[in-house]
C-alpha positions in Angstrom: 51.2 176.2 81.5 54.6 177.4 83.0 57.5 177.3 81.0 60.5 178.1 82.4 63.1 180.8 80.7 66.9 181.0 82.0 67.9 184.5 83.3 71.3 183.6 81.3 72.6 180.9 79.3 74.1 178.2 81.8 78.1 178.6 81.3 81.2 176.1 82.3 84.2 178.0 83.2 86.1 174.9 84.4 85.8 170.9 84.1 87.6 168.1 85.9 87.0 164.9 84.5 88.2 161.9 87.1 88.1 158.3 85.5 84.3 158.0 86.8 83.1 161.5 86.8 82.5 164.6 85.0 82.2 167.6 86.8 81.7 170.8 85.6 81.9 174.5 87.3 79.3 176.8 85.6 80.0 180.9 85.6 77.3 181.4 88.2 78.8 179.4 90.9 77.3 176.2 90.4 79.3 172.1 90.1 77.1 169.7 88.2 78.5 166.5 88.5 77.9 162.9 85.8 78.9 160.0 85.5 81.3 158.5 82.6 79.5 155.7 82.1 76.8 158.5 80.3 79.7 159.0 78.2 81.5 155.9 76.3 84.1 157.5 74.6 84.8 159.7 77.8 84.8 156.6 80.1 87.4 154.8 77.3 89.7 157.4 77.3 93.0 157.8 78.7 93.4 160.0 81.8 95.9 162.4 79.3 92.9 162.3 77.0 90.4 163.3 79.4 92.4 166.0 80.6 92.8 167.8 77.2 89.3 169.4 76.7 88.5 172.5 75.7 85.7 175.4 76.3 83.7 176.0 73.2 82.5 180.0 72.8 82.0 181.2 76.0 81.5 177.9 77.2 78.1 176.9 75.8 79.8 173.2 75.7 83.2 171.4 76.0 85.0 169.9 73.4 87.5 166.9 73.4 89.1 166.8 70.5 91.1 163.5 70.4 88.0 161.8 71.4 85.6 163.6 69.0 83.6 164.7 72.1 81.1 167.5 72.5 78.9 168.3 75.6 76.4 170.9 76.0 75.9 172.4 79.3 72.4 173.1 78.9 72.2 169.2 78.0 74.6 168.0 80.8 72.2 170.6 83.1 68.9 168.7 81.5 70.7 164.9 82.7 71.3 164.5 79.0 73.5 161.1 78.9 75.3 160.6 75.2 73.1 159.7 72.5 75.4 158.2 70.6 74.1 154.9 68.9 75.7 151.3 69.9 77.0 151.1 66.0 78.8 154.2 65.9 80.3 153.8 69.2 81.4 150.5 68.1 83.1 151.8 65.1 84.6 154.5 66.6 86.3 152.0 69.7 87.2 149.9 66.8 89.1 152.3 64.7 90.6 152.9 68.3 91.8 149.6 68.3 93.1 149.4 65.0 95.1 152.9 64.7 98.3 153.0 66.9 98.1 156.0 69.2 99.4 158.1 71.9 97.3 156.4 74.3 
């Protein structure tokens, strides 16, 4: 059996997030790319939301904190789509709806 081992942990060192796609730049050179709709809260989020994401270590994963949203790069690299449950998104969109905001 072959298993495969990473020379180095896959690292983001920038992200763009377009209102259909994810893309992020890893420290080796490489873009991986996703859509949104792998991503609810991502794909119901304003473009100022979007935008204000954050690195997480040396960039194991990003972080959106208005959002409560955290992608891996190694699971973002593996085609990991959210595995957030129907219920729980649902709450969360709901206590969207009923919280005024700075969306």
């Amino acid at each position: 059996m072959i298993t495969l081992v990473l020379e180095t942990e896959p690292l983001a060192k920038a992200v763009v997030v377009t209102a259909d796609e994810l893309t992020v730049e890893l420290t080796d050179g490489r873009r991986i790319s996703a859509p949104l709709a792998w991503y609810p809260r991502l794909l119901d989020a304003t473009p100022a939301e979007r935008q204000n994401c954050q690195l997480l270590g040396d960039g194991y994963a990003i972080e959106w904190p208005d959002l409560d949203e955290h992608i891996g790069v190694e699971g973002l690299l593996a085609g990991r789509f959210s595995g957030e449950s129907r219920q729980s998104l649902d709450r969360w969109l709901a206590s969207r709806r009923a919280a005024p905001s700075q969306r």
